[in-house]
MIBAVEX-611759 format. One record per residue (C-alpha): residue number from 0; chain; x, y, z. Coordinates in nm, 3 decimals. Layout:
BEGIN
+-----+--------+---------+---------+---------+
! num ! cadena !       x !       y !       z !
+-----+--------+---------+---------+---------+
! NUM !      A !       X !       Y !       Z !
...
+-----+--------+---------+---------+---------+
END
This chain:
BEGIN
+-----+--------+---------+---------+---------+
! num ! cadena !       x !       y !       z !
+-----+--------+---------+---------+---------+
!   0 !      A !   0.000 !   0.000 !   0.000 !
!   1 !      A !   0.115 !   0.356 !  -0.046 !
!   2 !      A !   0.304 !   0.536 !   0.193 !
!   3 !      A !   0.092 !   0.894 !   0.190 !
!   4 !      A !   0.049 !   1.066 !   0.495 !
!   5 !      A !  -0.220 !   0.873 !   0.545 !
!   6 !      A !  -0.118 !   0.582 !   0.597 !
!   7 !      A !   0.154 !   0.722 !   0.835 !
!   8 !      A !  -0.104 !   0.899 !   1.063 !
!   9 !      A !  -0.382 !   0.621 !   1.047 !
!  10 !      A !  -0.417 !   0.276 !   1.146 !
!  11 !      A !  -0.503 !   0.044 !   0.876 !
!  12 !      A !  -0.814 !  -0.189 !   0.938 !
!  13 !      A !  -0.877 !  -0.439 !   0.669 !
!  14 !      A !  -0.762 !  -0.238 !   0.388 !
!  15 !      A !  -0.902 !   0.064 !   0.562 !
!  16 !      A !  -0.665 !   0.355 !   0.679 !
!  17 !      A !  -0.883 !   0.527 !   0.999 !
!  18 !      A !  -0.853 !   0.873 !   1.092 !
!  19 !      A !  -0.986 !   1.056 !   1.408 !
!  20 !      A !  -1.149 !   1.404 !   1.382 !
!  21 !      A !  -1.313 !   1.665 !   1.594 !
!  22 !      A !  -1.581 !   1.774 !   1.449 !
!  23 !      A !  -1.865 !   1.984 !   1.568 !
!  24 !      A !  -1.698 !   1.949 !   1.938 !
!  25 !      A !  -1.722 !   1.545 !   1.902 !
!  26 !      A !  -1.477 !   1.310 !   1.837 !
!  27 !      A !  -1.491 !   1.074 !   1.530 !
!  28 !      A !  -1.308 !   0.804 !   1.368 !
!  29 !      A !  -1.359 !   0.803 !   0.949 !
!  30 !      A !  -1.177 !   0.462 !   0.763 !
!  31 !      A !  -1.125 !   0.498 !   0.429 !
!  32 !      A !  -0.898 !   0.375 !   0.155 !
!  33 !      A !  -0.508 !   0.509 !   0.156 !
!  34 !      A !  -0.594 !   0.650 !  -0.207 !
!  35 !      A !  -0.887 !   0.834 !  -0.073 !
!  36 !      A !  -0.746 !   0.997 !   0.171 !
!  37 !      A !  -0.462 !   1.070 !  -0.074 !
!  38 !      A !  -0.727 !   1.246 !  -0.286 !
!  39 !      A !  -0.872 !   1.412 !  -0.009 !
!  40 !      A !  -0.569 !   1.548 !   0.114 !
!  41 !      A !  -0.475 !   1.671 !  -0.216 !
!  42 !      A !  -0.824 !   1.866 !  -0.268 !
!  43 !      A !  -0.730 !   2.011 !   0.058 !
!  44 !      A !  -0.374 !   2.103 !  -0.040 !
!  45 !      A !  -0.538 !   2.256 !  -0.367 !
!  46 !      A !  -0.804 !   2.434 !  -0.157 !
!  47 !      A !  -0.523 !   2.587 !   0.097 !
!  48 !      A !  -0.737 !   2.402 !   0.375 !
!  49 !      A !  -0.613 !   2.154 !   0.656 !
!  50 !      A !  -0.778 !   1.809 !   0.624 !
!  51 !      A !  -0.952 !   1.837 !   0.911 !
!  52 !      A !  -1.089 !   2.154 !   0.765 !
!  53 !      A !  -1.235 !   1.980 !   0.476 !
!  54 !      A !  -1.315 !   1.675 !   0.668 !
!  55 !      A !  -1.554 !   1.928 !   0.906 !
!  56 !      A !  -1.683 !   2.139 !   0.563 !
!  57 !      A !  -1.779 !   1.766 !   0.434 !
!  58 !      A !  -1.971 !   1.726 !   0.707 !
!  59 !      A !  -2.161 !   1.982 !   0.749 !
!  60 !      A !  -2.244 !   1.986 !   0.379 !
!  61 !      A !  -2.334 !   1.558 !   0.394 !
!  62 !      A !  -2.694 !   1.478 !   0.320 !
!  63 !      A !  -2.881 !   1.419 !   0.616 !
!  64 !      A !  -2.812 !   1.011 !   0.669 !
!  65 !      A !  -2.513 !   0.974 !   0.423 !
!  66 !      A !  -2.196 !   0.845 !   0.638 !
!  67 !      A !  -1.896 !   1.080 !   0.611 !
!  68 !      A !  -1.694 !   0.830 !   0.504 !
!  69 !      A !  -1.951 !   0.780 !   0.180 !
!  70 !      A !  -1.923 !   1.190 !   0.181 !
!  71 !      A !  -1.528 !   1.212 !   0.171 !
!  72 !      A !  -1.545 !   0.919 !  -0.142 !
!  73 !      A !  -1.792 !   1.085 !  -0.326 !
!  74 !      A !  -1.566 !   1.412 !  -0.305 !
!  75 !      A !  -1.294 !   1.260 !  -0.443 !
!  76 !      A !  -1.507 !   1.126 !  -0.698 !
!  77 !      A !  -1.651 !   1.440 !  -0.804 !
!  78 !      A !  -1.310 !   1.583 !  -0.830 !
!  79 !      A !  -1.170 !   1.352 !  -1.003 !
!  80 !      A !  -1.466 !   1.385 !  -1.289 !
!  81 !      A !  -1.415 !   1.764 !  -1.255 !
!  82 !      A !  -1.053 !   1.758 !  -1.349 !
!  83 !      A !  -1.124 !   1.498 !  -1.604 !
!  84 !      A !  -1.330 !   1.737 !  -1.794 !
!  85 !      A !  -1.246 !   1.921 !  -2.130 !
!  86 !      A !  -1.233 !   2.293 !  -2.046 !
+-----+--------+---------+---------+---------+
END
């Protein structure tokens, strides 16, 4: 698996690289892929945010009932599709 920060700072779990967050004064735990959190730490980087800034924007933007986790994928997804679109 890839060496990315995330997989430095998290704890991998089946595959699954988890991440703790504070996040609207609560603690969380998110598990995701190393290559999505390599994506979402790159949309950060390209924003100028902290992950855990984007992390908290995700979640306050989620649809009511969607997991974070689902949130944070489908961000990278979206991005991905943005940048792979002809200008």
């Amino acid at each position: 698996m890839g060496g990315g920060a995330a997989g430095r700072r998290g704890r991998t779990l089946s595959g699954l690289v988890k991440r703790s967050f504070s996040l609207a004064g609560h603690r969380t735990s998110v598990a995701l892929e190393a290559e999505f959190w390599s994506a979402v730490a790159a949309i950060a980087q390209r924003r100028g945010q902290t992950l855990s800034a984007l992390v908290a924007e995700t979640d306050a933007a989620r649809a009511p009932g969607r997991p974070l986790a689902s949130a944070l994928r489908l961000l990278a997804l979206q991005d991905g599709q943005d940048k792979s679109l002809p200008d």
